[in-house]
Backbone as a ProteinNet text record, in pm:
[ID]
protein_1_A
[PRIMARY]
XXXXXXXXXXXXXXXXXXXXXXXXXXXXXXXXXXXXXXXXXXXXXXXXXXXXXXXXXXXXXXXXXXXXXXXXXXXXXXXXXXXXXXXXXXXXXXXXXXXXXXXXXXXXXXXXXXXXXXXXXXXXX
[TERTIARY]
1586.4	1491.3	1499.4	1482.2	1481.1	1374.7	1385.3	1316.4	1195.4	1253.3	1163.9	1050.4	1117	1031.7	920.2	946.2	893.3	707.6	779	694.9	593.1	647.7	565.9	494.8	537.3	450	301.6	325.2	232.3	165.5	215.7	112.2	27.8	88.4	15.8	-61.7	-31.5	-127.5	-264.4	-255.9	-355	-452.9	-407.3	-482.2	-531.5	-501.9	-586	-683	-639.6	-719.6	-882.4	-848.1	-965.6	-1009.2	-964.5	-1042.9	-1100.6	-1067.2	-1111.7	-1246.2	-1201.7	-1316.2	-1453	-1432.3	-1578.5	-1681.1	-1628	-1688.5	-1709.8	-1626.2	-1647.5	-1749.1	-1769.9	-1832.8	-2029.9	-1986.6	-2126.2	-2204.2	-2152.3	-2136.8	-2194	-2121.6	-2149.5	-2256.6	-2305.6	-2429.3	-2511.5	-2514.5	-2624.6	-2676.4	-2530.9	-2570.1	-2620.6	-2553.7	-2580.9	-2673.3	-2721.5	-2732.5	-2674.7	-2714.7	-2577.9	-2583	-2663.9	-2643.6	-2568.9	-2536.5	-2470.8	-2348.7	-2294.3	-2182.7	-2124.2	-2211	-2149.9	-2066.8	-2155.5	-2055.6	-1928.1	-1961.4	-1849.7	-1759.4	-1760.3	-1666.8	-1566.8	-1647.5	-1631	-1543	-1602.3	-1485.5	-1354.5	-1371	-1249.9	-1155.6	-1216.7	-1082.3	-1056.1	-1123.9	-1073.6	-953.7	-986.4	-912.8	-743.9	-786.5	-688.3	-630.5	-670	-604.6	-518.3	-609.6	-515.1	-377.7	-375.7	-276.6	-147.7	-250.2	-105.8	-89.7	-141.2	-69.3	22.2	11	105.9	221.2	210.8	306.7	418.4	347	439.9	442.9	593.5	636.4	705	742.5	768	909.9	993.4	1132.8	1174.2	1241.8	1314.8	1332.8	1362.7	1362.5	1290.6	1172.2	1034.2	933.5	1035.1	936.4	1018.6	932.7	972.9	990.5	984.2	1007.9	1154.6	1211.2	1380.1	1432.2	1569.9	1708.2	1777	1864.7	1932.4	2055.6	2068.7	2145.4	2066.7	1946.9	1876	1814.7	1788	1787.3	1911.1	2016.1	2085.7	2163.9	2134.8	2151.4	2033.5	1911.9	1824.7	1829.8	1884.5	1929.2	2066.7	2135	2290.7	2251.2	2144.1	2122	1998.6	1939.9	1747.6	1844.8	1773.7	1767.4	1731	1803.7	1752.4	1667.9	1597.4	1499.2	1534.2	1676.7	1746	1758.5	1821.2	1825.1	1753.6	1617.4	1503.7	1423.3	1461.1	1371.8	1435.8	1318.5	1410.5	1426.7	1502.1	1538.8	1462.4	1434.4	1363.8	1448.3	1281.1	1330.8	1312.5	1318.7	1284.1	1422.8	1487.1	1583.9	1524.4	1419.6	1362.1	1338.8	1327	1254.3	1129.6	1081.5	932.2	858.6	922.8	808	883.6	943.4	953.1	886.8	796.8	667.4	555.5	575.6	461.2	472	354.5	353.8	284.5	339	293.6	165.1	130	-18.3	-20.3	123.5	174.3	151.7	215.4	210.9	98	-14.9	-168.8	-226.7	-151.9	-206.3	-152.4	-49.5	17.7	-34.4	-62.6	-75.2	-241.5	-318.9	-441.5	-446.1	-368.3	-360.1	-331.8	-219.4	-157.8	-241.9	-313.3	-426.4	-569.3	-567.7	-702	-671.2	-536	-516	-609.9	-568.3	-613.7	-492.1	-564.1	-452.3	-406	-279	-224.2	-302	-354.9	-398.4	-558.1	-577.2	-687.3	-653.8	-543.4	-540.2	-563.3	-596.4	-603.6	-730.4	-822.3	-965.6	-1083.4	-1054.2	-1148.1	-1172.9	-1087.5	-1144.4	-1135	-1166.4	-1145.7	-1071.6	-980.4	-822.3	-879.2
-164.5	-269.2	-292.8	-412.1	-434.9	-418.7	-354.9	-290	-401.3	-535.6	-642.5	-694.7	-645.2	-663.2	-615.9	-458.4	-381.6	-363	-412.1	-426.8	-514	-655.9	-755.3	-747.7	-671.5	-588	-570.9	-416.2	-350.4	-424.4	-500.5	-628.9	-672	-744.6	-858.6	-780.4	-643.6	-618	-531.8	-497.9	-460.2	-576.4	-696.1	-803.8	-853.3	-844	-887.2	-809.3	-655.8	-550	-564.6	-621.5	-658.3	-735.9	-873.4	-944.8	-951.5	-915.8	-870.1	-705	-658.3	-497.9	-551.9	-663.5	-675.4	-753.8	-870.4	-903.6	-797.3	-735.6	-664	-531.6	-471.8	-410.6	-445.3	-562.5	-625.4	-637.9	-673.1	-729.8	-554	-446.5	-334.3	-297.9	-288.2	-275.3	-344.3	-472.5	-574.9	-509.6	-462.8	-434.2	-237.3	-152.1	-37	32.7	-11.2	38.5	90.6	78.2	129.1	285.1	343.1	509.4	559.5	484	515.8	440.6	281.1	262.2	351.4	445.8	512.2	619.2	690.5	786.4	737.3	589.2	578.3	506.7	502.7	430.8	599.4	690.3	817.8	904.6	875.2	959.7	904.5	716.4	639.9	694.1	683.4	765.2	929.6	966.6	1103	1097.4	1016.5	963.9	941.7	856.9	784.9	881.8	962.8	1092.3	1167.3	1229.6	1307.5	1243.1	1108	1054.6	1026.5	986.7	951.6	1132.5	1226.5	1351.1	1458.8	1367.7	1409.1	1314	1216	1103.9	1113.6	1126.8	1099.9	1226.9	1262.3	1342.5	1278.4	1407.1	1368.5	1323.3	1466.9	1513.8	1497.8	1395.5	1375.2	1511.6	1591	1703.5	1785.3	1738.7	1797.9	1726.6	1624	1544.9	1568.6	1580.6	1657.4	1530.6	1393.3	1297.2	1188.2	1227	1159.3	1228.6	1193.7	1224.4	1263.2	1373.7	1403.4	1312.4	1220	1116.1	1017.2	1006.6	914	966.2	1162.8	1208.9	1203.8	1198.5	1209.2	1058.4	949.9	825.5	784.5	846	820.8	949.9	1033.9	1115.8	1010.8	987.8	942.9	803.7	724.3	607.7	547.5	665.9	655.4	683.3	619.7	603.8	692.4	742.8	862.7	786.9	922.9	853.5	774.3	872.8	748.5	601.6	572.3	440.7	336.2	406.1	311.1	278	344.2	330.7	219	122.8	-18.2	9.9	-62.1	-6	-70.3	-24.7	-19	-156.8	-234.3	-364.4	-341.4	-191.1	-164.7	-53.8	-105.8	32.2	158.3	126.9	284.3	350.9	493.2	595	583.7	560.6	535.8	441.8	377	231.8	186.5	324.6	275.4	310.3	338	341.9	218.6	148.8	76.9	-108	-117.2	-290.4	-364.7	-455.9	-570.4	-647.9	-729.2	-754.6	-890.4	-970.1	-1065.8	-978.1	-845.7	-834.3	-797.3	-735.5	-731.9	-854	-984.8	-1151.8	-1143.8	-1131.6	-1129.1	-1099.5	-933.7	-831.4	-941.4	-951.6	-1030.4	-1147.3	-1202.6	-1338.9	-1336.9	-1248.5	-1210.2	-1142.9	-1042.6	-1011.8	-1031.9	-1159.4	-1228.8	-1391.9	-1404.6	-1566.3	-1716.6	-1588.8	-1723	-1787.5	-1930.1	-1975.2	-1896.6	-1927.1	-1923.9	-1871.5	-2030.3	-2065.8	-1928.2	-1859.6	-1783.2	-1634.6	-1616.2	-1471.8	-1562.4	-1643.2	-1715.5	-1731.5	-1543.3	-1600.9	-1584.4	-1657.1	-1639.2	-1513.7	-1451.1	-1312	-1238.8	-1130.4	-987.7	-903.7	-840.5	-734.9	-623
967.5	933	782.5	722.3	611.1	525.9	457.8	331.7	281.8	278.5	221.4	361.7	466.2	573.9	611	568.5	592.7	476.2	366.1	240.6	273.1	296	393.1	478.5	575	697.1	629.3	549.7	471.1	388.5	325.1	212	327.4	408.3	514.8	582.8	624.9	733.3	610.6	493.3	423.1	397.1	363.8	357.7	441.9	546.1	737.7	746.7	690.1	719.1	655.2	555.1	441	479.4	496.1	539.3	677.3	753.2	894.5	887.4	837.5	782.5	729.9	697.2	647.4	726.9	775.5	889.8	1052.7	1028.7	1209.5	1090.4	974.8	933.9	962	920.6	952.4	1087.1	1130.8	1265.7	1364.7	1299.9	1365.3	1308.7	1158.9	1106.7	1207.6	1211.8	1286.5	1409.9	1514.3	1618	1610.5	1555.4	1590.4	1411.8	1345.4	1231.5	1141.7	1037.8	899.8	907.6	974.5	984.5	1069.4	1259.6	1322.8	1305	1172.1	1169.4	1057.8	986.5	902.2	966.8	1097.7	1160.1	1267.3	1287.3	1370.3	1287.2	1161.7	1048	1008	973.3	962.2	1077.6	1193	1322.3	1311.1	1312.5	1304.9	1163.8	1104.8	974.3	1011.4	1057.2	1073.7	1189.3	1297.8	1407.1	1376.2	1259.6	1214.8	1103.8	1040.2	927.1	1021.3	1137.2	1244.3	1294.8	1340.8	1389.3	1305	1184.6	1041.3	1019.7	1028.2	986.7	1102.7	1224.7	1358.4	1322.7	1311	1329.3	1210.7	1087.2	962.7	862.4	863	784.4	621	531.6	446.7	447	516.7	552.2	715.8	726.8	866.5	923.3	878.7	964.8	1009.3	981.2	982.9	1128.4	1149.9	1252.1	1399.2	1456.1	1604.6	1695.9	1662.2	1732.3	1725.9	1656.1	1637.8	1690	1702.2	1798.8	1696.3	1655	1567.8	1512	1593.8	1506.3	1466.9	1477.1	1412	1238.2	1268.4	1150.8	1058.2	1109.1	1062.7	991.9	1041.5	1003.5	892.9	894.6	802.3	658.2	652.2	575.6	481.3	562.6	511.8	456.7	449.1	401.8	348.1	296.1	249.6	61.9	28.4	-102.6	-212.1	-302.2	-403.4	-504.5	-596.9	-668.9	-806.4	-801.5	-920.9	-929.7	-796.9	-760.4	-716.1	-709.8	-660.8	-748.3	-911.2	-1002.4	-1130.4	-1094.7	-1205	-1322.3	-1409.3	-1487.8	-1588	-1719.2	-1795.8	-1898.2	-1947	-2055.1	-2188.5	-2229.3	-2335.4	-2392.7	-2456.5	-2483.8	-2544.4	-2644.9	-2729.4	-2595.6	-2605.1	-2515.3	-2572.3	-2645.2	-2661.7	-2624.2	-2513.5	-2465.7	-2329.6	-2257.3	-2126.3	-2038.6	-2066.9	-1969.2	-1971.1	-2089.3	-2146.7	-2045.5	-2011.6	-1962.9	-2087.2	-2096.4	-2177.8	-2135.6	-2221.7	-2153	-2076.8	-2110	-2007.6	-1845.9	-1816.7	-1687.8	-1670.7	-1715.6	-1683	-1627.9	-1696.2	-1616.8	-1571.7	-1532.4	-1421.4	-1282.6	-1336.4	-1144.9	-1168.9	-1251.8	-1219.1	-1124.9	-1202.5	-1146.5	-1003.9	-936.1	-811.5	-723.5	-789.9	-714.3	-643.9	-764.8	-712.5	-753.6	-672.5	-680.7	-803.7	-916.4	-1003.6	-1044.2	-1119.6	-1194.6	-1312.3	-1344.8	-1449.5	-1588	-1604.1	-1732.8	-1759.9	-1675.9	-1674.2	-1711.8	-1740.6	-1860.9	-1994.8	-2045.1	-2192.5	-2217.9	-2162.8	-2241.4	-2152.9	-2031.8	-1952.1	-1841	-1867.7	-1802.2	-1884.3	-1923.5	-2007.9	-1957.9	-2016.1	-1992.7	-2058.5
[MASK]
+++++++++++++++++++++++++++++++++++++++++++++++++++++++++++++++++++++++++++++++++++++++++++++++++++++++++++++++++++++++++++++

């Protein structure tokens, strides 16, 4: 599966998630109270901790549900950490860690769909 697909997946389905969580949040307040949707908000993540900690390992070889050529096809073509890490626009070693305050409007802007012109002032960074 493709990598950019997969990213997409996860963006799209976090943002459904949100916007869908707050209305069915309510909606369960209304009907059962905010004390009994607190515990059934509460079982559901625990529900859901158990299942993501059966299901997903760190190390392919650790998970008791692949076929050894499937571990073995995902070993031979998963990506090291060298190569997944972009490369830096700063030649000093002293400022490749650092973001500029262009990309602060940036992830803003992207994150909460403003315009453009709205890192110039009207919000605070």
């Amino acid at each position: 599966m493709n990598g950019g697909l997969v990213k997409g997946i996860n963006f799209s389905g976090s943002r459904i998630g949100a916007a869908l969580g707050m209305p069915l949040v309510a909606a369960l307040i209304a009907n059962v109270g905010w004390k009994r949707s607190f515990l059934i908000i509460m079982v559901t993540g625990f529900v859901w901790a158990a299942l993501w900690w059966w299901c997903f390992r760190d190390e392919p070889a650790a998970h008791r549900g692949i076929s050894s050529e499937e571990r073995e096809y995902i070993l031979k073509n998963r990506q090291t950490a060298a190569s997944a890490s972009p490369p830096s626009r700063c030649a000093s070693p002293h400022c490749s860690h650092r973001q500029t305050f262009a990309d602060d409007g940036a992830i803003l802007r992207q994150q909460f769909h403003l315009p453009s012109s709205a890192s110039h002032g009207s919000i605070p960074m």
